[in-house]
C-alpha positions as CSV (number, residue, x, y, z in Angstrom):
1,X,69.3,-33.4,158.2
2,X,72.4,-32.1,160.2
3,X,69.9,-31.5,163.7
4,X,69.1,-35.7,163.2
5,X,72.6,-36.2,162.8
6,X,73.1,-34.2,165.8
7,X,70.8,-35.2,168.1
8,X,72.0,-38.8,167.3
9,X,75.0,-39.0,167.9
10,X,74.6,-37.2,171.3
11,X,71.8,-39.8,171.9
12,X,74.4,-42.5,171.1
13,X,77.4,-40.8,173.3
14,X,75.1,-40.6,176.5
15,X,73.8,-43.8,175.7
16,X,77.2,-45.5,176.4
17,X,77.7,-43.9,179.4
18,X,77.4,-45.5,183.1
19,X,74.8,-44.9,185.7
20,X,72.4,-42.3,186.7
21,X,72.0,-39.9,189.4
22,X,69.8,-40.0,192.3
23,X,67.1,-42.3,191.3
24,X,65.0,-45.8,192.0
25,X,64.3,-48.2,189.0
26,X,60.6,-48.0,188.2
27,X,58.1,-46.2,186.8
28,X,57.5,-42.3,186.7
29,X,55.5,-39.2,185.8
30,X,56.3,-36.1,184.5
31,X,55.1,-32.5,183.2
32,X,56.4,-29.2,182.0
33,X,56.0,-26.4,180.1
34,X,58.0,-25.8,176.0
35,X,58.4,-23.0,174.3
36,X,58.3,-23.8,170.5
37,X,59.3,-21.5,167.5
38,X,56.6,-21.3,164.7
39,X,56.9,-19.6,161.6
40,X,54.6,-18.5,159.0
41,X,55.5,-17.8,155.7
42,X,53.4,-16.7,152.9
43,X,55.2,-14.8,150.2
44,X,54.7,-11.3,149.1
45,X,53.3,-11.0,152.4
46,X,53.6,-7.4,153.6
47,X,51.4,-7.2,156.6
48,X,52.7,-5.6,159.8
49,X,51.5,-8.9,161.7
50,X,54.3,-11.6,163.3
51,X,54.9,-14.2,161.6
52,X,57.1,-15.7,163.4
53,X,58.4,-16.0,167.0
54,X,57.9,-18.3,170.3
55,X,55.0,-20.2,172.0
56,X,54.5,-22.1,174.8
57,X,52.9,-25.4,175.4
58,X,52.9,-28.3,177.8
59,X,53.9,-31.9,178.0
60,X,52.7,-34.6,179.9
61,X,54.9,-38.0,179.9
62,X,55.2,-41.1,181.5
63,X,58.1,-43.5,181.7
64,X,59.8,-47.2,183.2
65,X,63.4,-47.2,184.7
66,X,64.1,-50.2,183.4
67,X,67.9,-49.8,185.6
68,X,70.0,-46.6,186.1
69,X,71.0,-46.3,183.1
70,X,68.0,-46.9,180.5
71,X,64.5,-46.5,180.3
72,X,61.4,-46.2,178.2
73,X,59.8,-43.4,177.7
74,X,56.1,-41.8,176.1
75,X,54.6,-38.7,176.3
76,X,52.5,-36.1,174.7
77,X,53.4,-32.3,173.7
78,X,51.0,-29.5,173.1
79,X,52.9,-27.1,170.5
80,X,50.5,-24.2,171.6
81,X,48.0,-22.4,168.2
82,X,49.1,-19.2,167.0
83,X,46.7,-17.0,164.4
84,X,48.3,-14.9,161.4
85,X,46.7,-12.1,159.4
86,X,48.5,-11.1,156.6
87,X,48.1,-8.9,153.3
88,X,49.8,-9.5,149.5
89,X,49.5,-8.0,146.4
90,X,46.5,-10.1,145.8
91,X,44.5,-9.8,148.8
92,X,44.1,-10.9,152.6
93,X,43.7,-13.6,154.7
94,X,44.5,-15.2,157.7
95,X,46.1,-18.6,159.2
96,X,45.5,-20.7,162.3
97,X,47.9,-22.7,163.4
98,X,47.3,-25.7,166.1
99,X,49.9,-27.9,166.6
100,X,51.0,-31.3,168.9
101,X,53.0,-34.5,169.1
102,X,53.3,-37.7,171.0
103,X,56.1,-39.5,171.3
104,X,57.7,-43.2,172.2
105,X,61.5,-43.6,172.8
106,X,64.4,-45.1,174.7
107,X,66.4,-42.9,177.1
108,X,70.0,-43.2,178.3
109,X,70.9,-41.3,181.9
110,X,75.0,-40.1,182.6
111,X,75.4,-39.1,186.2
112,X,77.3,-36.0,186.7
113,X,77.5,-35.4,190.1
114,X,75.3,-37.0,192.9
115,X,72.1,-34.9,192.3
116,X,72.7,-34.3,188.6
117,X,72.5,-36.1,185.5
118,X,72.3,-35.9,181.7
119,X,70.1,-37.4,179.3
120,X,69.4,-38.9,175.5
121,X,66.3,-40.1,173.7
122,X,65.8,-41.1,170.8
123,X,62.8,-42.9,169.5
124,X,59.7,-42.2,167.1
125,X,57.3,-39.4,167.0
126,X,53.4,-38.5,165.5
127,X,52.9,-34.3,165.2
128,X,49.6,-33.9,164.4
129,X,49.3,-30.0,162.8
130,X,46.0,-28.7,162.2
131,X,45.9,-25.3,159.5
132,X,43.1,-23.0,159.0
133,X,42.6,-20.3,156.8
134,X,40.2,-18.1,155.7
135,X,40.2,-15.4,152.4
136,X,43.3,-16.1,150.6
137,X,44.5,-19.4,152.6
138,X,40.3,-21.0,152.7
139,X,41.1,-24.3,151.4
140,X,44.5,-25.1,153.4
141,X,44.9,-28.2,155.5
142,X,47.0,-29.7,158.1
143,X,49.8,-32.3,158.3
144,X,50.4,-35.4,160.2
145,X,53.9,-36.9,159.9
146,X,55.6,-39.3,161.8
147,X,59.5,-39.0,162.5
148,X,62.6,-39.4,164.3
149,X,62.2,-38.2,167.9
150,X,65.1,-37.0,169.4
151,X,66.5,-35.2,173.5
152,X,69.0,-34.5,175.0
153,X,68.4,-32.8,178.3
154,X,69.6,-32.8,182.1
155,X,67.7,-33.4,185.3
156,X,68.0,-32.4,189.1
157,X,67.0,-34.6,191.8
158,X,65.4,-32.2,194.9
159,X,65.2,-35.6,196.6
160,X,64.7,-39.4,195.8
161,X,61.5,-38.9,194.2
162,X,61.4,-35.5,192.7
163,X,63.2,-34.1,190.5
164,X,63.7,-30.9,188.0
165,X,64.2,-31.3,184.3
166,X,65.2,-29.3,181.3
167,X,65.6,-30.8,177.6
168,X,65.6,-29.7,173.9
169,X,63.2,-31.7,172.3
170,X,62.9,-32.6,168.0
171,X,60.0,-34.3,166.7
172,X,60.6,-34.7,163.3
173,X,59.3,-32.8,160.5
174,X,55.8,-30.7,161.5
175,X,54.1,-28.7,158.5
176,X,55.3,-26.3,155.9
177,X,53.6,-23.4,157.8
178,X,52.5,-23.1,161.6
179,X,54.5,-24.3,164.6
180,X,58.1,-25.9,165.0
181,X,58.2,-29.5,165.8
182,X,61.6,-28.5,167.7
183,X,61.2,-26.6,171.7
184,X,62.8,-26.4,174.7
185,X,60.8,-28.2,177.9
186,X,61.1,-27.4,181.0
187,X,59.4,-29.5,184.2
188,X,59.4,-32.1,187.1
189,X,58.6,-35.7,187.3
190,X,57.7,-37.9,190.1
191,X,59.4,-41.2,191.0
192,X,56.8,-43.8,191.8
């Protein structure tokens, strides 16, 4: 609850502020790469395997500059898949984890200098989880939830079309097990 809170209210602060850097109104591409936490967690587990760390992903999005301040903004994220063996007291089994979201949202650009700005969005999100499982976990099934989508990041423009960009990214609540619906993206987008 404290990240939405968070993220809001940074969404709001950018949200007020003037103009952005080094861009045209219109539309606009973009792609990247995220790194996402996942976790697994099955109790009494005591196998030697990870069950938790970092993957990576990628994200495709497209937006509208509506002026040089706001814009609208949709994209899609692939949260990466991540397997888990694991051992308890009662047996074995194993987890699959394949996770990804897609996203709708307003954005609010802050210049910071002439090539650099900073950026909020806040908007809605689908993460679509899928869980498999075999021995112990046979039976277990994904999650789909729909949440708050929330970013703050900044970008770089190279030059009036392209620029760099690097945000942290929350899509709401993903499932109990599996991949994070929370990463860090990093990429470029092209200014029609």
């Amino acid at each position: 609850m404290m990240k939405k809170i968070l993220f809001a209210m940074i969404a709001s602060v950018t949200a007020v502020a003037g103009m952005s850097a080094a861009h045209a109104d219109g539309a606009y591409v973009g792609g990247g790469v995220t790194v996402n936490r996942y976790n697994f967690d099955v109790p009494d587990a005591t196998s030697a395997g990870n069950h938790s760390g970092y993957q990576a992903g990628g994200k495709i999005y497209a937006g509208y500059d509506i002026d040089k301040t706001w814009a609208v903004e949709g994209g899609y994220a692939d949260f990466g898949s991540k397997d888990y063996n694991y051992i308890t007291s009662a047996g074995s089994g194993a987890v699959k984890s394949d996770s990804h979201g897609y996203y709708l949202a307003g954005k609010a650009t802050m210049p910071v200098s002439e090539k650099l700005g900073v950026f909020g969005k806040l908007g809605v999100a689908r993460v679509n989880t899928g869980l498999t499982g075999s021995g112990l976990s046979t039976g277990i099934t994904g999650d789909n939830k729909t949440g708050v989508y929330a970013s703050v990041g900044a970008q770089y423009a190279i030059n009036e079309k392209v620029s760099l960009t690097a945000e942290l990214e929350h899509f709401g609540k993903s499932a109990d097990q599996g991949n994070k619906a929370t990463g860090l993206a990093l990429g470029a987008r092209y200014n029609f």
